[in-house]
ROSE-4610 file (N, C-alpha, C; in Angstrom, 1 decimal, always signed):
// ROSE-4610
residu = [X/X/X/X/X/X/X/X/X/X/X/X/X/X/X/X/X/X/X/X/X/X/X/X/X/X/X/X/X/X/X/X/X/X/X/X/X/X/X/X/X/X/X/X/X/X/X/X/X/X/X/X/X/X/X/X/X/X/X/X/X/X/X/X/X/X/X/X/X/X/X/X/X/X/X/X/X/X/X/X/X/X/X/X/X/X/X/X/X/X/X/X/X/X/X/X/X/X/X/X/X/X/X/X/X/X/X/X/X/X/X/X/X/X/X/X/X/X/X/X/X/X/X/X/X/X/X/X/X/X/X/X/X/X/X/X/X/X/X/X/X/X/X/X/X/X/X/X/X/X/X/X/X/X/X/X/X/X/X/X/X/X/X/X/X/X/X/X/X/X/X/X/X/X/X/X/X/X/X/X/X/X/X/X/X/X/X/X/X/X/X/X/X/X/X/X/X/X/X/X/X/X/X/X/X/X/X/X/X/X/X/X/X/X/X/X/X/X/X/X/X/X/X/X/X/X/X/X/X/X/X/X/X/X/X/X/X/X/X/X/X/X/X/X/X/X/X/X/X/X/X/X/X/X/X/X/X/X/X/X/X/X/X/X/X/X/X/X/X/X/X/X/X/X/X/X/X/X/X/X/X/X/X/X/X/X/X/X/X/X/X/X/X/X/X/X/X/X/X/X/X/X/X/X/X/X/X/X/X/X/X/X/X/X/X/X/X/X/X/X/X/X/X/X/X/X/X/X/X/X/X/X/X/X/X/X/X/X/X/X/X/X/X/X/X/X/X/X/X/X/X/X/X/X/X/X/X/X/X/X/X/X/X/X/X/X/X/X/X/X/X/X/X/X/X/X/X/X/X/X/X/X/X/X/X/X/X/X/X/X/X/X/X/X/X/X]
num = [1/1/1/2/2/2/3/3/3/4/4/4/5/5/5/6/6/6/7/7/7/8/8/8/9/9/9/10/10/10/11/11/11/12/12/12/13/13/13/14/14/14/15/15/15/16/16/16/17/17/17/18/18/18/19/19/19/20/20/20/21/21/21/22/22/22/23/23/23/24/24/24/25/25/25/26/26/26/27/27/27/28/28/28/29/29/29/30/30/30/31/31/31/32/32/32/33/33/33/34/34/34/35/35/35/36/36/36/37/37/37/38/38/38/39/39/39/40/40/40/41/41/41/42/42/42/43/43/43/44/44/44/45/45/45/46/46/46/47/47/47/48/48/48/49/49/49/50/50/50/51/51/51/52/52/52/53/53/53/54/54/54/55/55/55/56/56/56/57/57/57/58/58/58/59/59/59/60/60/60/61/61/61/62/62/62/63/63/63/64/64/64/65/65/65/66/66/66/67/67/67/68/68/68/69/69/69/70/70/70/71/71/71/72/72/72/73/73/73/74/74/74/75/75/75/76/76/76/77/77/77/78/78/78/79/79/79/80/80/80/81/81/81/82/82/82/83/83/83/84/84/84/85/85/85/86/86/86/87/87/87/88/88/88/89/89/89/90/90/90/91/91/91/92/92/92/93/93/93/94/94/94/95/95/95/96/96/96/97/97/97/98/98/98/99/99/99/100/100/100/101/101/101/102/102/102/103/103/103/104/104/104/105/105/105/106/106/106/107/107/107/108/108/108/109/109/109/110/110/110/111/111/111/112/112/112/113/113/113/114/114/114/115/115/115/116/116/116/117/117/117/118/118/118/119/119/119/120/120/120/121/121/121/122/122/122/123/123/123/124/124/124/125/125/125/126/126/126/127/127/127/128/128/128/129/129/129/130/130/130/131/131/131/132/132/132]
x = [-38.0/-37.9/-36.5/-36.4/-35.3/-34.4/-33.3/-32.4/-31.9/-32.0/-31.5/-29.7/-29.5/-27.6/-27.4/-26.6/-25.7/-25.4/-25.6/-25.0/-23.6/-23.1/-21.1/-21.5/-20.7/-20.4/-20.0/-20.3/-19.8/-18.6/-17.6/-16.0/-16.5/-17.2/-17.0/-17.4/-16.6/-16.2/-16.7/-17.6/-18.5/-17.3/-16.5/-16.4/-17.0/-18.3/-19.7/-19.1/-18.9/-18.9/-17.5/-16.6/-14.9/-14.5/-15.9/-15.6/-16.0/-17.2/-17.7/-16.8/-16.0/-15.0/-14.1/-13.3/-12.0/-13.3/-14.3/-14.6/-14.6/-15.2/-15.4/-14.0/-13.2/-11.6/-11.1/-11.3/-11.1/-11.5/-12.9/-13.1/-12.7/-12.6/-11.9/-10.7/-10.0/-8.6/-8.5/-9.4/-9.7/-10.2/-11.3/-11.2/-10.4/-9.4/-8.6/-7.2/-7.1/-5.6/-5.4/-4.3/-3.6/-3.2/-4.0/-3.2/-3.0/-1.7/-1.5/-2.2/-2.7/-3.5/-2.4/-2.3/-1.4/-2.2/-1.8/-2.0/-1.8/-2.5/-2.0/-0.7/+0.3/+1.7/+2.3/+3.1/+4.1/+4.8/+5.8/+6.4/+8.2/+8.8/+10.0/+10.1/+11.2/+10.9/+12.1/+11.9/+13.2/+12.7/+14.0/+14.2/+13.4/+13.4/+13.3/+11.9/+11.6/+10.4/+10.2/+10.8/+10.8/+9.5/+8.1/+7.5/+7.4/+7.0/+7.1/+5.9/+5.9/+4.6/+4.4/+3.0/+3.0/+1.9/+2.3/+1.4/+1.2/+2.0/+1.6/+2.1/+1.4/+1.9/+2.1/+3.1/+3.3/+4.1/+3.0/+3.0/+3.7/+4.3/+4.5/+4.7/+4.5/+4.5/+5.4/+5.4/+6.5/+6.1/+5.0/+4.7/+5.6/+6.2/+6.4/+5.4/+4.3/+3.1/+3.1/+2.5/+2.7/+1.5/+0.9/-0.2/+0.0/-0.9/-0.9/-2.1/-2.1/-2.9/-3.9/-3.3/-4.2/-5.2/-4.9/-5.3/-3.8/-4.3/-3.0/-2.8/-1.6/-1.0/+0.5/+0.5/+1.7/+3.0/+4.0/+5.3/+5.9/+5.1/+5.4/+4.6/+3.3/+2.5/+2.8/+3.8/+4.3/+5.3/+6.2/+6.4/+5.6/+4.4/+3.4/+2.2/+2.3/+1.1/+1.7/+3.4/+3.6/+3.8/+4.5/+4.3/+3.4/+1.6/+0.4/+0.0/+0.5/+0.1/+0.6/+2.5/+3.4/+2.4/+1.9/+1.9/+0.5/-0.5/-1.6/-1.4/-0.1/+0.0/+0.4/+0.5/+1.0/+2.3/+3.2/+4.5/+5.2/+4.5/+4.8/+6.3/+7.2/+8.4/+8.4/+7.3/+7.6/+7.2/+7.0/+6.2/+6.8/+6.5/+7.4/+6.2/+7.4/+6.5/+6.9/+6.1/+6.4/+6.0/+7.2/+7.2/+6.9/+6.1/+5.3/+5.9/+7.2/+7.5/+7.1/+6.3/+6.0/+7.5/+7.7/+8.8/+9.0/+9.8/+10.4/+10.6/+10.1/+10.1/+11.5/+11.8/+13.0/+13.2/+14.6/+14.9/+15.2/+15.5/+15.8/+14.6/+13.2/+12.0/+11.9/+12.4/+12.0/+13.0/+14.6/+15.2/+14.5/+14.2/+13.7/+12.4/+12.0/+10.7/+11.6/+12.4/+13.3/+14.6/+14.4/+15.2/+14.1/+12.7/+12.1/+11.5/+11.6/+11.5/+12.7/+13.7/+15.1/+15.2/+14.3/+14.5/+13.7/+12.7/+11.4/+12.2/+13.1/+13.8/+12.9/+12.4/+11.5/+12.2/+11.4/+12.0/+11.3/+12.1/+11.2/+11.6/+10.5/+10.8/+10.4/+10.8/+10.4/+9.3/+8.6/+7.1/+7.8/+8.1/+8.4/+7.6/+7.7/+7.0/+8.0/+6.9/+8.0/+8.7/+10.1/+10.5/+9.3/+9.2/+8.8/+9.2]
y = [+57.5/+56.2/+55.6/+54.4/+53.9/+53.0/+53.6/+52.8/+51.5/+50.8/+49.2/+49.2/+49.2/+49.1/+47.5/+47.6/+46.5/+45.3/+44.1/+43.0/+42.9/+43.3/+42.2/+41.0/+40.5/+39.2/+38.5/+37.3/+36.1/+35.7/+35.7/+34.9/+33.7/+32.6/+31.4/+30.6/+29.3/+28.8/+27.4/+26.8/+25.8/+24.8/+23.8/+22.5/+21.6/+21.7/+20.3/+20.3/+21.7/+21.1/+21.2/+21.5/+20.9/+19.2/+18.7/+17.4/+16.6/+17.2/+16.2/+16.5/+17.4/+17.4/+16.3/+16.3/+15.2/+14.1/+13.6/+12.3/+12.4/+13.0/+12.7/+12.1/+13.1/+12.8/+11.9/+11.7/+9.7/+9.1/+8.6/+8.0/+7.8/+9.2/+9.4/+8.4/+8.5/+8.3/+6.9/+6.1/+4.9/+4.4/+4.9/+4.0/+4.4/+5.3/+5.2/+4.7/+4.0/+3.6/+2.6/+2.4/+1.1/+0.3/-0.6/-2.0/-3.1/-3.8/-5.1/-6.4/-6.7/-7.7/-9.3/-9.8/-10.6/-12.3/-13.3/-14.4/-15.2/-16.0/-16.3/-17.2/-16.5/-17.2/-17.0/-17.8/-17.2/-16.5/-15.3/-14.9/-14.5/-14.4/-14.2/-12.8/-13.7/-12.5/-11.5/-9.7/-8.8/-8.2/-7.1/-6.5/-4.9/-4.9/-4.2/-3.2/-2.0/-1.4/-0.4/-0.5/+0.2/-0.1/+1.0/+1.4/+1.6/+0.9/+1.5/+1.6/+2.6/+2.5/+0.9/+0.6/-0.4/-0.2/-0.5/-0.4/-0.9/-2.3/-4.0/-4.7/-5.9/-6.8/-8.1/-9.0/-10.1/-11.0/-12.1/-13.1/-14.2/-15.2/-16.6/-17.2/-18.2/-19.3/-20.3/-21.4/-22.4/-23.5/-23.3/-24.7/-23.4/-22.5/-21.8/-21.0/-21.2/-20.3/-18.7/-17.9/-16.6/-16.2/-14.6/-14.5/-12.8/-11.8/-11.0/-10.1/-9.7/-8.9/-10.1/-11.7/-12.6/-13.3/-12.9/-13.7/-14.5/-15.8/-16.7/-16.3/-16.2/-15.1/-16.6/-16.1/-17.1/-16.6/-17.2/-16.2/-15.5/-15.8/-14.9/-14.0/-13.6/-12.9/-11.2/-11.7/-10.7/-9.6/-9.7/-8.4/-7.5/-7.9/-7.5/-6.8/-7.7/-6.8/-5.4/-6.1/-5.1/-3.6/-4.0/-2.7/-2.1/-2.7/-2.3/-1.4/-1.9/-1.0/+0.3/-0.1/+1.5/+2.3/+1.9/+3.0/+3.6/+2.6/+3.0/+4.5/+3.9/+5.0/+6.2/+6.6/+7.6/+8.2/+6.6/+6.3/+6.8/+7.1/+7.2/+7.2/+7.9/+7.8/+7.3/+6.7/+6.1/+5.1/+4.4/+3.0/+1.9/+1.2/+0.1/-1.5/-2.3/-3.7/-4.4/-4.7/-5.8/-7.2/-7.7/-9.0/-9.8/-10.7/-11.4/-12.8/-13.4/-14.6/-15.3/-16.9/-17.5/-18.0/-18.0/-18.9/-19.9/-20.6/-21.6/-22.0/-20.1/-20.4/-20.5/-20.5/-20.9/-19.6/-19.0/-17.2/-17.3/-18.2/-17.7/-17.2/-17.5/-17.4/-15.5/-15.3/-13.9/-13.2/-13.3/-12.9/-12.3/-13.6/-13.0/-12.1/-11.8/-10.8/-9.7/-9.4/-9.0/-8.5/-9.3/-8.6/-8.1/-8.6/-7.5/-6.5/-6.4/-4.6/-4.0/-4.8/-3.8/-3.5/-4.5/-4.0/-3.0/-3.4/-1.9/-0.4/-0.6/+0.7/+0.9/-0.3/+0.0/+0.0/+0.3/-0.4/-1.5/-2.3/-3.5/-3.6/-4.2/-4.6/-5.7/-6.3/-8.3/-7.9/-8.0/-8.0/-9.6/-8.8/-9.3/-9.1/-10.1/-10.0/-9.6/-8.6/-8.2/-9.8/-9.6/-11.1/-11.4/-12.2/-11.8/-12.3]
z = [+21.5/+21.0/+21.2/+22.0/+22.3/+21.0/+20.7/+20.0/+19.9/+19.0/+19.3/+19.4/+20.4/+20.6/+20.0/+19.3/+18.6/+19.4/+19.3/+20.1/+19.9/+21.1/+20.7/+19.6/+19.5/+18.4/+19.6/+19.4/+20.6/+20.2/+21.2/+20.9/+21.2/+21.4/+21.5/+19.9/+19.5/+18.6/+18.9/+17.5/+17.8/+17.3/+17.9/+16.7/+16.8/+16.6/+16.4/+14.9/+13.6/+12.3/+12.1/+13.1/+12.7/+12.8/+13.7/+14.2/+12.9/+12.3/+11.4/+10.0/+9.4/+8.7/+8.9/+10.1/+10.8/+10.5/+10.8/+10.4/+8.7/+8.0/+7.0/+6.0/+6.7/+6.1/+6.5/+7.9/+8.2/+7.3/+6.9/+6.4/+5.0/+4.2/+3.0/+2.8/+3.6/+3.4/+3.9/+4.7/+5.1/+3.6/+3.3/+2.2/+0.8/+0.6/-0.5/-0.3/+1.7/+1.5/+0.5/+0.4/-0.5/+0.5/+0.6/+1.9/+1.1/+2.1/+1.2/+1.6/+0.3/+0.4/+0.6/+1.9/+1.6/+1.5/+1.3/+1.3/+3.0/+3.3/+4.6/+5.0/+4.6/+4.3/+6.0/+5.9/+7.0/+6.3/+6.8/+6.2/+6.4/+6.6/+6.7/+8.1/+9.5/+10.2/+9.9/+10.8/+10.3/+11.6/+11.7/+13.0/+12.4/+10.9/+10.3/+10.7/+10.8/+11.2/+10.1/+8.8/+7.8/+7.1/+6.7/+6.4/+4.9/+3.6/+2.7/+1.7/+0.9/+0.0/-0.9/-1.2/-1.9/-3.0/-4.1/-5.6/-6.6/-6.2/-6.5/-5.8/-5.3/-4.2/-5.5/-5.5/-5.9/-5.3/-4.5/-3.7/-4.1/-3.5/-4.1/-2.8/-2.9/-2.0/-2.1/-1.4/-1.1/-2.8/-3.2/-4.0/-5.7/-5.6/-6.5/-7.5/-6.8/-7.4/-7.3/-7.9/-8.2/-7.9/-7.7/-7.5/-7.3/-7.9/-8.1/-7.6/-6.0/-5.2/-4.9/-4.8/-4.2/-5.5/-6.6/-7.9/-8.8/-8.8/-9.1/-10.9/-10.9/-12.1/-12.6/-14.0/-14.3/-14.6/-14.1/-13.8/-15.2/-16.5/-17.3/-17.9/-16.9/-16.9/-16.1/-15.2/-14.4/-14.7/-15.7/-16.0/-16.5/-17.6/-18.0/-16.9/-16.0/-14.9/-14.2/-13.9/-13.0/-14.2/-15.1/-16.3/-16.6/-16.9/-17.1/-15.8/-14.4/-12.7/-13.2/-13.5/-14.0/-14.3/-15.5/-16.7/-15.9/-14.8/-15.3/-13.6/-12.7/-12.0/-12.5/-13.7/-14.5/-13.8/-14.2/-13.7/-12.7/-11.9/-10.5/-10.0/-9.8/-9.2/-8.1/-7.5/-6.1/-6.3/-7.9/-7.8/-7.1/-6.4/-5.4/-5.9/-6.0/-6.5/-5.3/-3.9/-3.0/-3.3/-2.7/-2.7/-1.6/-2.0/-0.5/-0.8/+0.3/-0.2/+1.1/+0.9/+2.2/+2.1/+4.0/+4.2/+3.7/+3.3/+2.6/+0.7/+0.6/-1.0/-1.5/-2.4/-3.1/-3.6/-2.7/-3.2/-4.6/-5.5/-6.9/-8.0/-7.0/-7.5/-7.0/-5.5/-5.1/-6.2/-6.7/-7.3/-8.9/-9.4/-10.6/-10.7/-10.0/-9.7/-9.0/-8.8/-8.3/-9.8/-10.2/-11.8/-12.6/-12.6/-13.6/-12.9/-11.8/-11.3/-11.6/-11.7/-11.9/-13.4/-14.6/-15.8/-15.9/-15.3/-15.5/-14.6/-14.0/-13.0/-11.9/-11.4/-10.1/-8.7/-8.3/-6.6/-6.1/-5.5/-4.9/-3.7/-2.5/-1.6/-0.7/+0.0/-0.2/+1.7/+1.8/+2.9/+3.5/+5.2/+6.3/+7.1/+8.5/+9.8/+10.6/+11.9/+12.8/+13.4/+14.5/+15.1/+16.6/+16.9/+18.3/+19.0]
């Protein structure tokens, strides 16, 4: 009676289910980025190519209006929002408050949004367009 001899094991390596992993993680991370929601402002140009996290956007425009991820907010509502984001990032050492100012706003408006990230100890940073 003839013995069954053992099959080799095949060296070839399928990625049909390595491919659908890389999509699924695409998509993951597609929908948990943080993008900034901006207003359709013009915005101030820079040579600048500096990349930074963002974890509240706080817009204002030329009429001095304020607006908080594209919901109009009142400028003494804003230390309060951007402190309630802090806390609820479970204060995050990299929390950054961008500033979205349309061209022609009045910088004493970007400054003071700009002093209460500095009382809170945050970082801020003011949302430019590349020049062209």
């Amino acid at each position: 009676m003839p013995l069954n001899r053992r099959r080799k094991p095949s060296a070839e390596f399928s990625v049909a289910s390595l491919t659908d992993i890389i999509f699924l993680l695409l998509i993951f991370f597609m929908l948990t980025a943080n993008f900034v929601q901006v207003k359709p402002f013009e915005l101030p140009e820079s040579d600048s190519k500096t990349v930074a996290p963002t974890s509240i956007v706080i817009a204002i425009n030329k009429n001095s209006e304020f607006f908080r991820d594209a919901t109009p907010v009142q400028f003494q509502e804003i230390e309060w929002l951007v402190k309630e984001a802090f806390i609820k990032s479970n204060e995050n050492k990299d929390f950054t408050v961008t500033i979205v100012a349309e061209k022609g706003t009045p910088f004493e408006e970007v400054i003071e949004v700009m002093k209460i990230a500095g009382k809170l100890k945050l970082k801020s940073i003011l949302a430019t367009q590349p020049k062209s």
